[in-house]
Each structure stands twice: as C-alpha cells, then as structure tokens.
C-alpha positions as CSV (number, residue, x, y, z in Angstrom):
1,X,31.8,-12.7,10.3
2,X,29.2,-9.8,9.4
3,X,30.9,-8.9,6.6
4,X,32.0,-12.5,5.1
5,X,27.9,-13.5,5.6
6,X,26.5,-10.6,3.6
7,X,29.4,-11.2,1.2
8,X,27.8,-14.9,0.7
9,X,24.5,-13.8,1.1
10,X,24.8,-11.6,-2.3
11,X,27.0,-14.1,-4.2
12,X,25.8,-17.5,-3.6
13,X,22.4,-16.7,-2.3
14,X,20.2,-17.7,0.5
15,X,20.3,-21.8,-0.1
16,X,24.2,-22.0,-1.0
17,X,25.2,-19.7,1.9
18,X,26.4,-22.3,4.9
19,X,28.0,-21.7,8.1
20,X,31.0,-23.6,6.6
21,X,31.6,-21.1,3.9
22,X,31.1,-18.2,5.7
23,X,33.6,-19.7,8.1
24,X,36.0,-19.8,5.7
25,X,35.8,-16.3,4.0
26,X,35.7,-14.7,7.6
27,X,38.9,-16.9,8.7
28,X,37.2,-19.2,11.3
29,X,35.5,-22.4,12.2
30,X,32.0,-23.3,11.4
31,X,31.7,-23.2,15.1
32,X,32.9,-20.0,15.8
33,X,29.9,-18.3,13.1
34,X,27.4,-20.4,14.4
35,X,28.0,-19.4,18.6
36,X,26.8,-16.2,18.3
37,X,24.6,-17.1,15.5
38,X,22.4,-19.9,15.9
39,X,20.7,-19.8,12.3
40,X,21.5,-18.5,8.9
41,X,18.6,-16.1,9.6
42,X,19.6,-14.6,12.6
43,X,23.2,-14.1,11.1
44,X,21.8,-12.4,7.8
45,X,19.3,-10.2,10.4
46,X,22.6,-9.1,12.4
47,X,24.7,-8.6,8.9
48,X,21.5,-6.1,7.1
49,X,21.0,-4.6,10.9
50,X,24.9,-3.7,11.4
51,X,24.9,-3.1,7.7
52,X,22.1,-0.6,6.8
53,X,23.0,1.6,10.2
54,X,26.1,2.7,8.4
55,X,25.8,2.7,4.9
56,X,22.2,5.1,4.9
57,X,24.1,7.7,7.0
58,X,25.1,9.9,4.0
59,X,22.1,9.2,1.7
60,X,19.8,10.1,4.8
61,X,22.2,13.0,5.5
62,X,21.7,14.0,1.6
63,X,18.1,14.1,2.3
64,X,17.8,16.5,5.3
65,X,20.9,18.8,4.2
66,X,19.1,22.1,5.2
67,X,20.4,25.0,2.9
68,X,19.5,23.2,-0.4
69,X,16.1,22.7,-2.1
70,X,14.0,19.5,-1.3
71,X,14.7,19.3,-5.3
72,X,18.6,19.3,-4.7
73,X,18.6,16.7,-1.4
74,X,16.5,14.3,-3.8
75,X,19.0,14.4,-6.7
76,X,21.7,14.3,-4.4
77,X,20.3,11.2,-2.4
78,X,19.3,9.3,-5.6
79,X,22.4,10.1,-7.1
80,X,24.1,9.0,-4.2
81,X,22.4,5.5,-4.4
82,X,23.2,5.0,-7.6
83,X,27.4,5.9,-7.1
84,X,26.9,3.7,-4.0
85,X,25.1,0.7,-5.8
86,X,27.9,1.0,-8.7
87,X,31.1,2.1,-6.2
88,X,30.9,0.8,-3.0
89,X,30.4,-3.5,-3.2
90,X,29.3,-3.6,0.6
91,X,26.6,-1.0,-0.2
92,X,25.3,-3.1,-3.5
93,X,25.4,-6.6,-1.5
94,X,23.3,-4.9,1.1
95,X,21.3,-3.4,-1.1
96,X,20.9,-6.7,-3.0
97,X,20.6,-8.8,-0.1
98,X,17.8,-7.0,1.2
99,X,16.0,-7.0,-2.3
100,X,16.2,-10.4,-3.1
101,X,18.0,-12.5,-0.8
102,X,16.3,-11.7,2.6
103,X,12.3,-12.4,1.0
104,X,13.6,-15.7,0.7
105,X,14.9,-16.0,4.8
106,X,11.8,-15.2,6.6
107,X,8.5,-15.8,6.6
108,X,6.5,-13.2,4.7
109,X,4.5,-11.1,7.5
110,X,7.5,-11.0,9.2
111,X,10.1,-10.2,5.8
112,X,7.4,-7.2,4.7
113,X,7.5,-5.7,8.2
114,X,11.1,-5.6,8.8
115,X,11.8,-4.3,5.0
116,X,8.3,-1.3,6.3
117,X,10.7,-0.4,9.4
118,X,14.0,-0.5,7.4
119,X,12.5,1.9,4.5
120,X,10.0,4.5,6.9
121,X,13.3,6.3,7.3
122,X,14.1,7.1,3.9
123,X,10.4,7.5,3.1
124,X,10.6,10.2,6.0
125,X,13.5,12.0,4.5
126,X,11.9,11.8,1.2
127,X,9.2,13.1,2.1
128,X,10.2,15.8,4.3
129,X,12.4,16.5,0.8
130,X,9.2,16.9,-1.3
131,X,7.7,19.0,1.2
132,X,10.2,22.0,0.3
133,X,9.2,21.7,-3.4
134,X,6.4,22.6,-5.4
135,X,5.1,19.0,-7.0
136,X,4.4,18.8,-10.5
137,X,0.7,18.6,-11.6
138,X,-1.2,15.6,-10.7
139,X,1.6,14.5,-8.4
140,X,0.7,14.0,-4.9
141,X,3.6,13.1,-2.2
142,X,2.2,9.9,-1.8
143,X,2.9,9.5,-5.3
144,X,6.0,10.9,-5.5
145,X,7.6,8.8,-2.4
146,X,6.2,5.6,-4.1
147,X,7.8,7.1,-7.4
148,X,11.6,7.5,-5.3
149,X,11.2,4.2,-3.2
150,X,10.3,1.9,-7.0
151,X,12.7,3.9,-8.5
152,X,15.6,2.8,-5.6
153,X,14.2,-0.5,-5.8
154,X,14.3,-0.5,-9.7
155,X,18.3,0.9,-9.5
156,X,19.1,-2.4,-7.4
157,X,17.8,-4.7,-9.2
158,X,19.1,-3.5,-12.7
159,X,22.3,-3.3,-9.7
160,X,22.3,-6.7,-9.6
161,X,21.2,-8.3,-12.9
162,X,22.6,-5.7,-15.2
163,X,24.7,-3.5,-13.5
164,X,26.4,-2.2,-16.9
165,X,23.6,-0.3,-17.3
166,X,23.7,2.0,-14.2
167,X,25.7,5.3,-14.3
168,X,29.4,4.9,-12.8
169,X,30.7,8.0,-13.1
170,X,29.1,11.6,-10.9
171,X,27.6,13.3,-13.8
172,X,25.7,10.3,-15.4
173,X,24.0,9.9,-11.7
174,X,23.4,13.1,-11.3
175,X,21.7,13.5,-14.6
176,X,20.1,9.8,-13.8
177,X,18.6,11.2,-11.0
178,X,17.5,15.1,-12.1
179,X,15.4,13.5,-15.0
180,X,13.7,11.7,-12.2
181,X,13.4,14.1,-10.0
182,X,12.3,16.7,-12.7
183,X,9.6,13.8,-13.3
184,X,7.8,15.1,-9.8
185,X,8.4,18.4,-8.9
186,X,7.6,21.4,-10.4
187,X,11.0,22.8,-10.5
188,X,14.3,21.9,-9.3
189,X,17.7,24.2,-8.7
C-alpha cells in the first residue's frame, strides 16, 4: 500500500490521489488502505518515513566512506543522487514527493520541520565531508552545505519537470557532480 501511495503521490499529485486509487494499484479495497491509514496525510507520512530509511542508506554511506577524501564522498553522493533520481523510479517519486507534493499535505510549520529533521542527516554527512577538504576561497561550510542541499533540490526538480536533462549514464554524473564539487573546495582527488 506504501508503495502504490507514493506511486500516486508522484503521478497524480496530492488532490488526485484518493484512497480508491491507491486501492486499486496496491490490489485492495478502499477499506483496506484507509484501516491503517486514516487520512491521505498520515499514509503519505508512513510512505516518505518507510521510504527515505532505505533509499539514503547508500548516499549517506557515500558520504562517510572513510579511506576517500571528503572531495571524493561528495562527488560520489551527488553522483549517486543523480543515477538514483534518473535510475531508480522509487528513489525519484520520493524524492519528488517530498519536494513538491508533501508542502502541499501539511500545514507549513509542521511541513518545514519534518523536511529540517529529514535533511539534518545528509547536512551532517555533508558536512562532516567538507570538513576533510580544504574549501575554496571565500567558501565557508555553511555555504558549501547550502550550496550541496540547493543543488540536490535543484537535481529533483529538473528530475521532475525535465528529467531529459539530467545525466543517465555514470560518467556524465560523475562529471555533473566534480564540476560542483570543484565549485567549493580547494581541491579534489
């Protein structure tokens, strides 16, 4: 049911998605999505939640792989978000789900504050990243994290209204996200 909500969340949006439809994608009865669900807000919360857990695994892993250079873990987890925003269609509906479809489910205090807790672990990594380089001049890490986090929110956007444009292929992320990178730091391996 998880997966047939988020499906509907990303292709009809917030407004069109309706227990009934979901329902029918996941094989059951209205009734049987709305028992453990009793709004489409709680069932969009539960989809992100059960969502997100798995599908940042291998980016956050990207970002703390010890061995490499913070430079390296950054192209490798921006590179990784772009193969997984172009490759993996449970990734890019959660990805645009979250973007654009949740802001519209929840009041706004409460939206902003649950999409703070969902990013402060990537902003960690990121910034635990940056703290093994040497940052370009003028470039503070606050300015660098705000850099990667509008970049990733940039790639799912074009994700979802122009996906064409994004890389598909290994070396057009990885070069995606080395010019990126290079952007910040001082020097990357």
């Amino acid at each position: 049911m998880l997966a047939a909500g988020l499906a509907s969340f990303a292709e009809v949006g917030w407004e069109r998605t309706t227990f009934v439809g979901v329902g029918a994608r996941a094989g059951v009865t209205r009734g049987a999505v709305h028992h453990p669900f009793p709004d489409k807000v709680s069932l969009l919360t539960a989809a992100l939640d059960e969502g997100w857990a798995d599908a940042a695994a291998p980016l956050l892993a990207a970002l703390g792989a010890r061995g490499e250079s913070g430079g390296q873990r950054l192209v490798a987890f921006l590179s990784g978000y772009v193969l997984a925003l172009t490759g993996d269609d449970r990734f890019r509906r959660l990805a645009i789900v979250s973007t654009i479809v949740a802001p519209q489910a929840v009041a706004l205090d409460a939206g902003l504050a649950a999409k703070r807790r969902g990013m402060s672990a990537w902003e960690d990594g990121i910034g635990e990243a940056l703290a093994d380089t040497v940052l370009g001049p003028g470039v503070t890490a606050g300015v660098a994290v705000l850099a990667i986090v509008t970049l990733i929110h940039g790639l799912t956007m074009t994700a979802a209204t122009q996906p064409e444009l994004l890389p598909a292929d290994s070396a057009g992320a990885h070069a995606l996200a080395t010019a990126c990178v290079h952007g910040l730091v001082a020097a990357t391996d």
